[in-house]
C-alpha positions in Angstrom: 0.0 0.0 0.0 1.0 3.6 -0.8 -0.1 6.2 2.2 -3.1 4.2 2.9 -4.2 3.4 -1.0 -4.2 -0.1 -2.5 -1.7 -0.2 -5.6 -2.1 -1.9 -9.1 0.3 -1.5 -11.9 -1.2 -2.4 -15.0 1.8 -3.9 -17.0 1.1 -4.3 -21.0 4.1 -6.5 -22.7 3.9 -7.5 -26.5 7.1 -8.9 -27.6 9.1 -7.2 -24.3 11.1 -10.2 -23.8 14.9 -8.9 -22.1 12.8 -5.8 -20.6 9.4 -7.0 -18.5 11.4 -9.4 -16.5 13.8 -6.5 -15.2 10.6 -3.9 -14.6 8.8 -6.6 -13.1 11.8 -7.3 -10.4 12.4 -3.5 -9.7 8.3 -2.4 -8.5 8.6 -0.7 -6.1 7.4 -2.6 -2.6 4.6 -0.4 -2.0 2.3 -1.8 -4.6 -0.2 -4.3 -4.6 -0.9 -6.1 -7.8 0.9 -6.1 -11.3 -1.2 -7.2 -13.6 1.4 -8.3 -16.1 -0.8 -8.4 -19.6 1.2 -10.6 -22.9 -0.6 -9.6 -25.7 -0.2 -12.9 -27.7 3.7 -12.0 -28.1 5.7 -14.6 -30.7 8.9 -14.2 -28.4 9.5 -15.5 -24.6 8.2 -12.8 -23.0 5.3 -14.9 -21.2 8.2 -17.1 -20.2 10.0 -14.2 -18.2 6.8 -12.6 -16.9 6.5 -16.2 -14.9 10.1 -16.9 -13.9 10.0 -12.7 -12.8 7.2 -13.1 -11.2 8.2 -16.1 -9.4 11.6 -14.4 -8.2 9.5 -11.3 -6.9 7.3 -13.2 -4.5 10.3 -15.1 -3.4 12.2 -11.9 -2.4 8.8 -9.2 -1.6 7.0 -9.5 2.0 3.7 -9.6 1.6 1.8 -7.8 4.5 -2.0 -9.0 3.9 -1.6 -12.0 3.2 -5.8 -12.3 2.7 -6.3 -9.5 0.8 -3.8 -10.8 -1.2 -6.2 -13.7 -1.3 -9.0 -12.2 -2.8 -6.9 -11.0 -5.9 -9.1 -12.1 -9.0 -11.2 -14.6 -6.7 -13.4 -15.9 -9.9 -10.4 -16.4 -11.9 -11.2 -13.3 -14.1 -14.1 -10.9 -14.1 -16.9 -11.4 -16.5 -15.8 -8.5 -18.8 -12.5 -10.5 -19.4 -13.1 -13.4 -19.9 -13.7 -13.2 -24.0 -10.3 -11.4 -24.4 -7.9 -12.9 -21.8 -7.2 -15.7 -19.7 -6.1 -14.5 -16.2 -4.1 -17.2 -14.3 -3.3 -18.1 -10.7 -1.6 -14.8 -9.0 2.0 -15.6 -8.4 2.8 -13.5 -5.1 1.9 -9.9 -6.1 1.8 -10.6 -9.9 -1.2 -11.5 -12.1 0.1 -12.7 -15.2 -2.6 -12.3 -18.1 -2.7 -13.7 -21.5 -4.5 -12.2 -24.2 -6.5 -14.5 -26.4 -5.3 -12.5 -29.4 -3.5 -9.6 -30.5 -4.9 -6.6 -29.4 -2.7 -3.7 -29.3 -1.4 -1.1 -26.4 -5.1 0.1 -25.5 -6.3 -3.4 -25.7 -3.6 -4.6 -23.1 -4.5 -1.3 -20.7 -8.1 -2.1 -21.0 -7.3 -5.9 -20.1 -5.3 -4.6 -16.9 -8.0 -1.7 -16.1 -10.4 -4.2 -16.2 -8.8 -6.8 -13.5 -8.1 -3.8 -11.5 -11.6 -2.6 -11.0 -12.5 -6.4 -10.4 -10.2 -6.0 -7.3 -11.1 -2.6 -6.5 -7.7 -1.4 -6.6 -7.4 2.4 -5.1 -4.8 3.8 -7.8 -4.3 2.2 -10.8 -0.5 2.9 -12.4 0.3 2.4 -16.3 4.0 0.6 -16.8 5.3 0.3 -19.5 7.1 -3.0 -19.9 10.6 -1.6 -22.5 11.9 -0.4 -19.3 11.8 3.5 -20.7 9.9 4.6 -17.1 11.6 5.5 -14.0 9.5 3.3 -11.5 11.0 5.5 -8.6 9.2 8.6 -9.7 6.1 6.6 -9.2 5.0 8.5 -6.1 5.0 11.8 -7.7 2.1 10.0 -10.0 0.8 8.8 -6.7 0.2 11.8 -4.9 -1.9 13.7 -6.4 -4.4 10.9 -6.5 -4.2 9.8 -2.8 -4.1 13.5 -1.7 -7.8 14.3 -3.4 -6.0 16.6 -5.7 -6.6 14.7 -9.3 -8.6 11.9 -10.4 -5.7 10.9 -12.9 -2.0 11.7 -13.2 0.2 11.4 -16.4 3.8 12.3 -17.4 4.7 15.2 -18.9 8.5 15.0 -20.5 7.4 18.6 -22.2 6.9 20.7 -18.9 11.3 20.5 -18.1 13.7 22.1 -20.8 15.9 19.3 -19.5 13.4 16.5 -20.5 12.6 18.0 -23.5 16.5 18.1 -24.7 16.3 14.0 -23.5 13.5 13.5 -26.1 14.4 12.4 -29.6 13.8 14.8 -32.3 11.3 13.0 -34.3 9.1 12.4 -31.2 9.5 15.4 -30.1 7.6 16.9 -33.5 5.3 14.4 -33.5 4.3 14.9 -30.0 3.9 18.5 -30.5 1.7 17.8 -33.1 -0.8 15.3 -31.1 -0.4 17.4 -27.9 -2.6 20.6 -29.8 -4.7 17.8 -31.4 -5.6 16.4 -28.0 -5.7 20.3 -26.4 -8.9 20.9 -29.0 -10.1 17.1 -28.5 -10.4 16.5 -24.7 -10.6 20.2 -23.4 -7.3 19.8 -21.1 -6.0 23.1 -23.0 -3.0 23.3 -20.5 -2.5 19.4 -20.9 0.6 18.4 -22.9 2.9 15.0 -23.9 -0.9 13.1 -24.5 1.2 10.0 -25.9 3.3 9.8 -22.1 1.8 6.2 -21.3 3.2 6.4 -17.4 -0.2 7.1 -15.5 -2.2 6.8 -12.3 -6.3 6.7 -11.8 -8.3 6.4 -8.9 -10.8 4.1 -8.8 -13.6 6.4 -9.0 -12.3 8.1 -11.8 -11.9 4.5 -13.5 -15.3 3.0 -12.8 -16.6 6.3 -14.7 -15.6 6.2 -17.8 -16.8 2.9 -19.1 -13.3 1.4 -19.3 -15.1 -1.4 -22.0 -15.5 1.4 -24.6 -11.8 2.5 -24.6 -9.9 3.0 -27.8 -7.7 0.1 -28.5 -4.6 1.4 -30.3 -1.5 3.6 -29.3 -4.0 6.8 -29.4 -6.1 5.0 -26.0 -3.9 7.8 -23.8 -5.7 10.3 -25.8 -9.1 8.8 -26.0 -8.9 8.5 -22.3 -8.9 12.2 -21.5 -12.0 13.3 -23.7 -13.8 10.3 -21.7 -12.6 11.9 -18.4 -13.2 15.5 -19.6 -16.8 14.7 -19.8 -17.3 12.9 -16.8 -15.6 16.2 -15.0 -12.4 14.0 -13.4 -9.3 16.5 -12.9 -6.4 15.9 -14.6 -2.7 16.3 -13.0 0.1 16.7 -15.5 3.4 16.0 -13.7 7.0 16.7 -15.0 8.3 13.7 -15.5 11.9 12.3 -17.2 12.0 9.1 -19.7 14.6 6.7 -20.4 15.5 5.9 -23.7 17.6 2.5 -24.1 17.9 -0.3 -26.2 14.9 -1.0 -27.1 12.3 0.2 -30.6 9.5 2.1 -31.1 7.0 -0.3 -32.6 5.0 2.7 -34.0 4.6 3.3 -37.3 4.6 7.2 -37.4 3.1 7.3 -40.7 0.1 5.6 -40.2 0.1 6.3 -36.6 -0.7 9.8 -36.4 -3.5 10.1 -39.6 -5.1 7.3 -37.5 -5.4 9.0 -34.2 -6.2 12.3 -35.6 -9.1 10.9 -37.1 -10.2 9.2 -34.0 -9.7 12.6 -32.2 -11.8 15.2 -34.6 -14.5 11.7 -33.7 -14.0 12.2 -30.3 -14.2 15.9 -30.1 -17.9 16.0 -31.7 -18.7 13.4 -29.7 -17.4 15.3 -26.4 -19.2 18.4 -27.7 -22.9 16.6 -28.1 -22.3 14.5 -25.0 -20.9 17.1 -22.4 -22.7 20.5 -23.6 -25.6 19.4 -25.2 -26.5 16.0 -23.6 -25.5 16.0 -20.1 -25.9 20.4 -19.4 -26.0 22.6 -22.0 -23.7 25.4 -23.0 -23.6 27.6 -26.1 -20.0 26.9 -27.1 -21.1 23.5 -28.3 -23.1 25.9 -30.9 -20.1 28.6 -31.5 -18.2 25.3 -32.7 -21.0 24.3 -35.0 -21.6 27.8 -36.3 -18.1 28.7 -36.4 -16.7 25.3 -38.6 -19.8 25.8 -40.9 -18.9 29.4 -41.5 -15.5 29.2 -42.0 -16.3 26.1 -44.5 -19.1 28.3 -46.8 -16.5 31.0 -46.6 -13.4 28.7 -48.2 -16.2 26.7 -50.2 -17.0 30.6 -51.6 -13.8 31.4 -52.6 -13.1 28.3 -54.4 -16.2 29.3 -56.4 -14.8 32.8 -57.2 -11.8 31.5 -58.7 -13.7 29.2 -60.8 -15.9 32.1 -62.0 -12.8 34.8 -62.8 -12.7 34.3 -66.0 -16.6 34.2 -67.3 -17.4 37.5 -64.9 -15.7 41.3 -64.5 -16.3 42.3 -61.2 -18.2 39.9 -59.7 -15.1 37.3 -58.6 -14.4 40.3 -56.7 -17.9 41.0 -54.7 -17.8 37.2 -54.1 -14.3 36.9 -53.0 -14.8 39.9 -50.3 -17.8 38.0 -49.0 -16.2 34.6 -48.0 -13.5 36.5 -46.6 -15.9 37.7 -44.8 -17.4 34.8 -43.7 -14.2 32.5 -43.3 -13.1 35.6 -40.8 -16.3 35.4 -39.0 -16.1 31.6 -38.6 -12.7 31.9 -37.1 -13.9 34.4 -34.7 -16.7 32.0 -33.6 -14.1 28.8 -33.5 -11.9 31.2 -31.1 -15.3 32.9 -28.9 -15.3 28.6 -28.6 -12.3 27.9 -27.7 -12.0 30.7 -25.1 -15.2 29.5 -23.3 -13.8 25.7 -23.5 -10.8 26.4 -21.7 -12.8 28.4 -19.0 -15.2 25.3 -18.5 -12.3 23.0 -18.2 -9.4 25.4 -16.3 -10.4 24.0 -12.9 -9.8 20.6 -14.1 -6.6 21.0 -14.5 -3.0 21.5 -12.6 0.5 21.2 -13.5 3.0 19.6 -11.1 6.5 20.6 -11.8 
C-alpha cells in the first residue's frame, strides 16, 4: 500500500522479452498487484513474466496476506473473460494472456479491467521496455491519494531538461498530437498526450466505461476526452524518460492520420455529449456555427476562382464576402475555444 491506498500497476508487454522481467523485479514494494498483460507476443516474454514473477514473490513480504487472497477470486471478471485468460496470481503478480493480439489500448483495457474487479485504489500504467523511471512513481501517486486529481500522467514537455532527452522525431510528433488532443479532450493546459506512465483512482476508473476504450497507441488520448466529460481533474506532472535499447513499434506514418481521425471523432462526440447531452452550454453551438462558416467562406472562394474568367467584377464581390465569412467563422471557432478552456481550467494542474 501507498499512504493508505491499494496499488495496481497495469503492465502491457507485447514482444518485451529482455525488458518485463527487469521492470517486473524493480516495482517498487509499495504496490499491490501487477497485472502483467502478454498480448499474444511470438517471443519468450510470457516465459519471463512467470520466472520474474516467481523471483518477486520469493524476495517481496507480503503484509495482507488475505487480501492478497482475494486477488481475481473468480479467476477473471466477467468483462474479461472473451479477451484474456487470467491465471493463478504468483505472489503480487497476475500474469494475463490475451487470447489474441490486441494492441497497447487493448492490453491497458485488459489490466484496467482486473483492477476494478479488485477494487484497486490507484491504478498505475507501466510500460514494460523499461523507458519509465519506477522510482518517480510516487510523484504519480500523490496527487491521486491526496484528493488533488482523479488521474495523473507524465509530462517530458513541462522541463527544458526533458525535453532536450526527447528524440527529435518524437519530439515533433508529440507536439503535433499534444494541440490535437488540447482541442479534443478540453485539457488546453495538458501536454505529452502520448506519455503512457499514468495513475487513476478508482472512481475516476469506474466512470468512464473502461469497455469502450480505444484500443490502439492513441487510448492515452481517448482517455482524456472520456474523463473530460465525466468532470475528473487531470494532473500533468514533469516527469523524465529513459530511452535505451529498445524500438519504437510505432509506425509514425500511419500512426498519427489514425489517431487524428479518432480525435476530430472524439471531439464532436465530447461536444454533443458534455454541452448538449448532459448540461447545456452555447459553445457547443459557437463550434457548429463557427466550422460551418469558416467552410461556406473557403467553399466561396473556391467558387470565385472558378468564376474569374466568365465575370468582371463579380469574382471580386464574391471573394470579399467569403472572406468575410471565413473571418467570421474563425472568430466563432476562437469565442469557442476561449469559453472551452474556461469550462475546463479547474480541471486542471500542472506539477513541476
Amino acid at each position: 500500500m501507498y499512504r493508505g491506498a491499494t496499488v495496481g500497476v497495469v503492465l502491457p508487454a507485447y514482444n518485451e522479452a529482455g525488458f518485463v522481467g527487469d521492470v517486473i523485479h524493480e516495482m517498487p514494494a509499495y504496490v499491490d498487484r501487477i497485472y502483467a498483460i502478454d498480448d499474444r507476443s511470438t517471443d519468450s516474454t510470457w516465459d519471463e513474466i512467470r520466472e520474474a514473477a516467481r523471483d518477486d514473490a520469493d524476495s517481496t513480504a507480503v503484509d495482507d496476506a488475505e487480501n492478497v487472497g482475494q486477488l481475481v477470486a473468480d479467476g477473471g471478471a466477467s468483462a474479461l473473460a472473451a479477451r484474456a485468460t487470467v491465471h493463478d496470481a504468483i505472489g503480487r503478480v497476475v500474469p494475463i494472456q490475451h487470447r489474441e493480439n490486441r494492441g497497447a489500448g487493448g492490453a491497458i483495457k485488459t489490466g484496467y479491467l482486473a483492477a476494478l474487479a479488485d477494487g484497486v485504489d490507484a491504478t498505475v500504467t507501466v510500460d514494460a521496455d523499461g523507458q519509465m523511471d519506477l522510482s518517480q512513481m510516487p510523484r504519480l501517486l500523490d496527487p491521486i491519494v491526496e484528493g488533488q486529481a482523479d488521474y495523473a500522467k507524465g509530462n517530458r514537455l513541462l522541463s527544458a531538461e526533458y525535453r532536450t532527452a526527447m528524440p527529435r522525431f518524437r519530439f515533433v510528433g508529440n507536439a503535433i498530437l499534444s494541440v490535437l488532443t488540447k482541442i479534443a479532450s478540453g485539457y488546453w493546459k495538458t501536454m505529452d498526450p502520448q506519455n503512457g506512465y499514468t495513475a487513476i483512482s478508482h472512481d475516476a476508473l469506474a466512470a468512464i466505461e473502461v469497455e469502450n476504450l480505444y484500443e490502439y497507441y492513441g487510448y492515452c488520448n481517448d482517455l482524456l476526452v472520456k474523463l473530460n466529460v465525466r468532470g475528473m481533474r487531470v494532473a500533468d506532472v514533469a516527469m523524465p524518460a529513459v530511452y535505451g535499447e529498445e524500438e519504437s513499434s510505432i509506425a509514425y506514418a500511419e500512426y498519427i492520420p489514425k489517431v487524428s481521425l479518432m480525435l476530430l471523432g472524439n471531439f464532436l462526440w465530447r461536444q454533443k455529449t458534455k454541452y448538449l447531452v448532459l448540461d447545456f452550454h452555447p459553445l457547443a453551438l459557437f463550434y457548429l456555427v463557427g466550422a460551418g462558416t469558416a467552410a461556406i467562406g473557403v467553399l466561396g472562394t473556391l467558387l470565385t476562382v472558378g468564376t474569374a474568367l466568365s465575370a468582371i467584377g463579380a469574382p471580386v464581390v464574391q471573394g470579399s464576402t467569403s472572406l468575410l465569412l471565413f473571418l467570421a467563422g474563425v472568430a466563432f471557432l476562437l469565442f469557442a475555444m476561449v469559453f472551452d478552456m474556461a469550462e475546463s481550467e479547474h480541471l486542471e494542474a500542472q506539477i513541476h
